[in-house]
C-alpha positions as CSV (number, residue, x, y, z in Angstrom):
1,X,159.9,133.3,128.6
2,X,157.5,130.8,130.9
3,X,155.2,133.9,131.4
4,X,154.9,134.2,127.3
5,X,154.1,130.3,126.6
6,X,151.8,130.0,129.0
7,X,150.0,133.6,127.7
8,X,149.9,131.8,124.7
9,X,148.8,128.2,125.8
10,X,146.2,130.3,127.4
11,X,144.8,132.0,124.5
12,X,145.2,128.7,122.2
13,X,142.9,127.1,124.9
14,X,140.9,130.2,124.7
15,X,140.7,130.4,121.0
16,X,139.8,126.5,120.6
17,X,136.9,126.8,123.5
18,X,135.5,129.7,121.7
19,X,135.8,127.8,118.3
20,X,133.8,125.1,120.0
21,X,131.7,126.9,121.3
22,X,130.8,128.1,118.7
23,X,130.4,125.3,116.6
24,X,127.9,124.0,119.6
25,X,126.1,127.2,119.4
26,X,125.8,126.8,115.7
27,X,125.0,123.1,115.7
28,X,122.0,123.5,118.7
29,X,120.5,126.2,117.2
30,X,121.0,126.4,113.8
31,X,118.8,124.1,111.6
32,X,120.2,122.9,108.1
33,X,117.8,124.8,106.2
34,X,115.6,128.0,106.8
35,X,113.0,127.8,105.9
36,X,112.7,124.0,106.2
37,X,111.2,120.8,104.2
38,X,109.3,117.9,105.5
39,X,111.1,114.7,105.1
40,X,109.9,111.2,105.6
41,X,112.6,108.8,107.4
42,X,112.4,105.5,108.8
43,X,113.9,104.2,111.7
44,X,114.2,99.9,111.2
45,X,113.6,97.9,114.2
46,X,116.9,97.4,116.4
47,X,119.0,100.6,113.8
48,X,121.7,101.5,115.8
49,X,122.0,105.0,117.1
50,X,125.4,105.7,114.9
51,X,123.3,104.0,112.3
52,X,120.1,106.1,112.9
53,X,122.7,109.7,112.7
54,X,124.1,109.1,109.7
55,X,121.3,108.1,108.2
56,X,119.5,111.9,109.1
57,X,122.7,113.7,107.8
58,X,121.9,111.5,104.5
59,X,118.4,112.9,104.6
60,X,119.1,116.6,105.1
61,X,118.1,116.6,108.5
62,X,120.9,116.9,110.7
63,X,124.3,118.5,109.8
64,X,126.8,116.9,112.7
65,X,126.1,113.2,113.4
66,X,128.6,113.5,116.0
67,X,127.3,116.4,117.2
68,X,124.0,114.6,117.8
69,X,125.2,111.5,119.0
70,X,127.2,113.9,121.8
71,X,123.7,115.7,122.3
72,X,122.0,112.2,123.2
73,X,124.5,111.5,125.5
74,X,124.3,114.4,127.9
75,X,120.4,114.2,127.1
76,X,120.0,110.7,128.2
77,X,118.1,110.6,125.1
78,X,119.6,108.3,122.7
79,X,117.9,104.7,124.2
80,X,114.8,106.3,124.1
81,X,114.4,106.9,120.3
82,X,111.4,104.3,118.2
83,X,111.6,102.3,115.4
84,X,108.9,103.7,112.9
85,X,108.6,105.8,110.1
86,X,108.3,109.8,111.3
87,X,108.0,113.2,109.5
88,X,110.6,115.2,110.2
89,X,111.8,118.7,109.1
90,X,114.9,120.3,108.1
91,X,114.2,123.2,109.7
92,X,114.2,122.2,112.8
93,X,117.3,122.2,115.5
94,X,119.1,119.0,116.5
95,X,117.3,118.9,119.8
96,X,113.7,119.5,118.8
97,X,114.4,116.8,116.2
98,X,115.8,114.2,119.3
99,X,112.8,115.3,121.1
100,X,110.5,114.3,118.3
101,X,111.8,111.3,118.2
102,X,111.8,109.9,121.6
103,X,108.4,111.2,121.9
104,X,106.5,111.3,118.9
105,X,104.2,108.3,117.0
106,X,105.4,107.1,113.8
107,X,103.2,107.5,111.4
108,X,100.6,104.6,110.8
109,X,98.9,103.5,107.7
110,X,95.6,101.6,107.4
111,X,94.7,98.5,106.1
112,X,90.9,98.5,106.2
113,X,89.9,94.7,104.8
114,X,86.1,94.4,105.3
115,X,84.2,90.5,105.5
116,X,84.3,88.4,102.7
117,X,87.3,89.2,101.0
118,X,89.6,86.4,99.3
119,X,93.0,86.1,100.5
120,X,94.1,87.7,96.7
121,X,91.8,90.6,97.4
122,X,93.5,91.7,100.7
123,X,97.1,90.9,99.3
124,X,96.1,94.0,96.5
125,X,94.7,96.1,99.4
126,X,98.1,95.9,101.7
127,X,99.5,96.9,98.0
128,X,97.4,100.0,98.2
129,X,97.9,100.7,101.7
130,X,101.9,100.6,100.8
131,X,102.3,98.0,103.3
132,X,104.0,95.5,101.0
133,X,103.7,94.4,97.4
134,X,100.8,92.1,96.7
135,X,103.7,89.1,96.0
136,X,105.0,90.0,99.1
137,X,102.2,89.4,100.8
138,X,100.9,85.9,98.9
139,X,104.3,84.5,99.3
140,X,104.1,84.9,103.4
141,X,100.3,84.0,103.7
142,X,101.5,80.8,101.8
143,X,104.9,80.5,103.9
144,X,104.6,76.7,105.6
145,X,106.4,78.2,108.7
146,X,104.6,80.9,109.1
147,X,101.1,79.2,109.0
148,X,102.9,76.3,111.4
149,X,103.8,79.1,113.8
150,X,100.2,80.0,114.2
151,X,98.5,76.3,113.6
152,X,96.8,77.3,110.3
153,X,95.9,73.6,109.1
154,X,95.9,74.8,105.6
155,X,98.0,75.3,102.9
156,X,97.5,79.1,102.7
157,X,96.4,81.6,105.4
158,X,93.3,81.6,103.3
159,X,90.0,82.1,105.4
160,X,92.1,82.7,108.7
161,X,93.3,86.4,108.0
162,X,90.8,88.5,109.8
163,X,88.7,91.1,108.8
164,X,89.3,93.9,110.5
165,X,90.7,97.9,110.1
166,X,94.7,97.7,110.8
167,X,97.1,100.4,111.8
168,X,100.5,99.5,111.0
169,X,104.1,101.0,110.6
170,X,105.4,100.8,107.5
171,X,108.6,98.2,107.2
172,X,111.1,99.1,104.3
173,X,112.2,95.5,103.4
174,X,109.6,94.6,101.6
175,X,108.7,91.5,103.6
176,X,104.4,91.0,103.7
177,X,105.0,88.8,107.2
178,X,103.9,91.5,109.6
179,X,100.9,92.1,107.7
180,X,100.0,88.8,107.1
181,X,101.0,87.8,110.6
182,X,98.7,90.6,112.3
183,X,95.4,89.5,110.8
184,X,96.4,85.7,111.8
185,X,96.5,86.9,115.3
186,X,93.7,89.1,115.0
187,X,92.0,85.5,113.8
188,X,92.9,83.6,117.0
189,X,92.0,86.8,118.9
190,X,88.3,86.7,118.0
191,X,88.5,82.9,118.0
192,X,88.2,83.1,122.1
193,X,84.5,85.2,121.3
194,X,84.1,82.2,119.1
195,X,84.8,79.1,121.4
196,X,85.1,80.6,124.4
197,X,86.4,77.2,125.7
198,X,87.7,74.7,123.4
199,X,88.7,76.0,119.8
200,X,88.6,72.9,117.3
201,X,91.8,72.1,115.8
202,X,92.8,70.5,112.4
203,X,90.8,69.6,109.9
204,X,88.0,70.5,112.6
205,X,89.0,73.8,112.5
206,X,89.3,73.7,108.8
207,X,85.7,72.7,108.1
208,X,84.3,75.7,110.6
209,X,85.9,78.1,109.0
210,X,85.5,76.7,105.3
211,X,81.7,76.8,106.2
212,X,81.9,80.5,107.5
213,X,83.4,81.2,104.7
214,X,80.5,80.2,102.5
215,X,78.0,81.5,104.7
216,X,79.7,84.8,104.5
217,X,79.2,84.8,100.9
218,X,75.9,83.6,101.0
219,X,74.3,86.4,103.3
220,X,74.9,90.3,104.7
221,X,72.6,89.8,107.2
222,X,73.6,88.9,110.5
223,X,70.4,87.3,111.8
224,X,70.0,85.1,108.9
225,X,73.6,83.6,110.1
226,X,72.8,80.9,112.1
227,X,69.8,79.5,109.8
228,X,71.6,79.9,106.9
229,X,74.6,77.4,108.8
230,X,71.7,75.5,109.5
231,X,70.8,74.8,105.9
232,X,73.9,73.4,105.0
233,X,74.7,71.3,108.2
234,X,70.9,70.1,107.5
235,X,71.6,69.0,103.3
236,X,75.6,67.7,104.9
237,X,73.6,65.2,107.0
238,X,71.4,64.5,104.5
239,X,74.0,63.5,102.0
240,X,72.8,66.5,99.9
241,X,75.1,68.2,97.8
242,X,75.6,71.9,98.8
243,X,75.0,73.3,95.8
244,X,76.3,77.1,96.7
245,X,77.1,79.4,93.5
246,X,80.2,81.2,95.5
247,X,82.4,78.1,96.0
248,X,81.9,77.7,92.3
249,X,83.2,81.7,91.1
250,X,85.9,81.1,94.0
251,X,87.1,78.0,92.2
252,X,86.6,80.0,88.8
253,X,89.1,82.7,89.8
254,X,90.1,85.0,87.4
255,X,88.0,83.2,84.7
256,X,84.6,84.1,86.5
257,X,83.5,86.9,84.4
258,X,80.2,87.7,86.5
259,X,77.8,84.8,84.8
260,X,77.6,81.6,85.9
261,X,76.5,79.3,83.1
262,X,75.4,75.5,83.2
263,X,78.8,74.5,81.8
264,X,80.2,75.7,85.7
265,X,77.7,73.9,86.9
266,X,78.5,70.4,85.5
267,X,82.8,71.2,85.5
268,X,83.8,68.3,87.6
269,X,87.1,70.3,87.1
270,X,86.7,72.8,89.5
271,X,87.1,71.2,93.0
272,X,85.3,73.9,94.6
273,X,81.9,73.1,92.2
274,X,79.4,72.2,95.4
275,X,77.1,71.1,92.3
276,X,79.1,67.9,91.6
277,X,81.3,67.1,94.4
278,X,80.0,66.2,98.0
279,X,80.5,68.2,101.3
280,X,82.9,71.1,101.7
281,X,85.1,72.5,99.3
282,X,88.6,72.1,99.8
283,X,88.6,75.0,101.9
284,X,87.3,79.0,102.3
285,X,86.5,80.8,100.0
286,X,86.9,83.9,101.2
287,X,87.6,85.6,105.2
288,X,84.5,85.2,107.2
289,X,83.8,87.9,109.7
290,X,83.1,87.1,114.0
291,X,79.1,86.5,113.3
292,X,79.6,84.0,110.2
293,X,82.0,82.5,112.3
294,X,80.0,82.5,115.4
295,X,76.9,81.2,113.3
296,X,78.6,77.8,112.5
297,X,79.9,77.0,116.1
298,X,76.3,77.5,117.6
299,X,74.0,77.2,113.9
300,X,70.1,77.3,114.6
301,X,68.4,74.1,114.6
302,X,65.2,73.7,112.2
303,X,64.4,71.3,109.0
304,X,65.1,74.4,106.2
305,X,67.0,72.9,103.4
306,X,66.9,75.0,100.9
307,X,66.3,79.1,100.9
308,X,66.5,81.8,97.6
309,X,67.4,85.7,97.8
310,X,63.9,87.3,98.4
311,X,64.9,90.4,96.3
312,X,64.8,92.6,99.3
313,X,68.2,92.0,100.7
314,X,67.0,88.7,103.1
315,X,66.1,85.0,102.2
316,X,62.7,83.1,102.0
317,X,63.8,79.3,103.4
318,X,62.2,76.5,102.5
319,X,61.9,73.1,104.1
320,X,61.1,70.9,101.0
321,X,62.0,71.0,97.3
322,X,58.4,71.9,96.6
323,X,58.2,74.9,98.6
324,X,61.8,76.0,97.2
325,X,60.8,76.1,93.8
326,X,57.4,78.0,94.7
327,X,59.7,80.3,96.4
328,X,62.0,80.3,93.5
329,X,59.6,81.0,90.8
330,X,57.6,83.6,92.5
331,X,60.6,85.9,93.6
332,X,61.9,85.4,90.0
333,X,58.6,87.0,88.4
334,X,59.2,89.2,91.2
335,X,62.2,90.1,90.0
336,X,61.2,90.9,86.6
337,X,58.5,92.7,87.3
């Protein structure tokens, strides 16, 4: 009687280790589908493993999140998996797909915002990019904390979000912060090649990059820079107004429809009409690049005060009103020729 219950404890034991074997053999190397898809998942910052399972048995990807949890375990494998967005396949086996994921990059999408771009402009590229909605992104660059967190003395991250090519994981929340936050390190990054010692601060700080900004706008080339800064230091010191067309279209906004008219000229309205109101605007106009920015903390000392588009891509500068409207006149019958 013993003999025959333990016979038949023996072949239950038997029966259940070969059922489980085979469900491991099954599970490690049979993939959920054959052939396979390519699926898109994304791992969130600080997901749980348990979390991270069931959510590739939601996509198709796995078949056993227990089976896959036990599989990290003996791997060692299941600390080591990244936050990121991957593309995975449903044909592959659970330890190929572990693998992938504690080795792999996610995948990275670019944000390329070039110089001169206003702070609405780069909101629609990071849109494009399907880094965040274009809201999204506004509402962070004009979060108070945020811009406290990184001492933007400004109302809006306007001016002080870098130009520069990003790489960036996708986040699914919707939240524009990273992005935003990026580029204002990126700023304070390049701000060392700028003031290599000490960086102004404030409204200090404020001004620079406001006058970058319009300097930005004002010329492409690089070696013009520093004179060009020199003009308008020159005409601030003078008590001169500025008298610069792009603070008037940034001001403008949506209502600039590519001609400026004498009516812009005279709007007292517009606060960022250098024709009417004295000094700076109340701030950029747009994100100057490292050599506008560099031009304003070292501009080059002359007596230009004034200087016109030479129709060849440079400027002729002048240093009296005289010589300006010479300068004017002939590059306009230039032009028309």
């Amino acid at each position: 009687m013993l003999r025959t219950i333990l016979l038949g404890i023996l072949i239950c034991i038997l029966v259940v280790g070969g059922l489980v074997g085979y469900h491991a053999y099954n599970f490690l190397t049979i993939p959920p589908q054959s052939p396979g898809e390519t699926k898109t998942v994304t791992i969130e910052p600080g997901q749980s493993f348990d979390a991270t399972a069931k959510m590739l048995v939601a996509e198709g990807v796995l078949r056993d999140a227990a089976g896959f949890k036990l599989l990290a375990k003996v791997t060692e494998m299941g600390g080591k998996i990244k936050a990121g967005e991957f593309e995975v396949s449903t044909g592959w086996t659970p330890y190929k797909l572990l693998n992938y994921l504690t080795t792999a990059k996610s995948i990275q999408h670019k944000l390329a915002a070039p110089e001169g771009l206003t702070m609405r402009q780069i909101a629609k590229l990071a849109e494009q990019a399907g880094l965040c909605s274009s809201q999204a992104f506004l509402k962070a660059a004009r979060d108070p904390q945020l811009l406290a967190k990184y001492h933007i003395p400004a109302k809006t991250a306007e001016g002080f979000l870098f130009p520069n090519t990003y790489l960036f994981t996708r986040r699914q929340d919707g939240d524009g912060a990273y992005v935003v936050e990026a580029m204002l390190k990126e700023f304070w990054r390049q701000a060392n090649f700028v003031w290599p010692t000490a960086k102004p601060e404030g409204k200090n700080l404020l001004d620079a990059v406001t006058l970058a900004s319009i300097v930005e706008k004002e010329t492409g080339v690089d070696a013009e820079r520093p004179r060009v800064a020199g003009v308008f230091l020159n005409r601030m010191a003078k008590g001169m107004l500025l008298q610069t067309d792009p603070t008037i279209i940034y001001g403008l906004g949506d209502k600039f429809t590519g001609n400026l008219t004498r009516a812009h000229l005279e709007d007292p309205t517009n606060l960022y009409n250098t024709y009417v109101h004295p000094g700076l605007p109340p701030g950029p106009i747009c994100s100057p690049g490292l050599k506008s920015l560099q031009a304003v903390a070292a501009p080059e000392i002359h007596d230009y005060y004034y200087f016109v588009a030479n129709g060849q891509g440079e400027h002729k500068f002048s240093k009296t009103l005289d010589e300006h409207i010479n300068a004017v006149n002939r590059f306009q019958r230039h032009s028309r020729k």
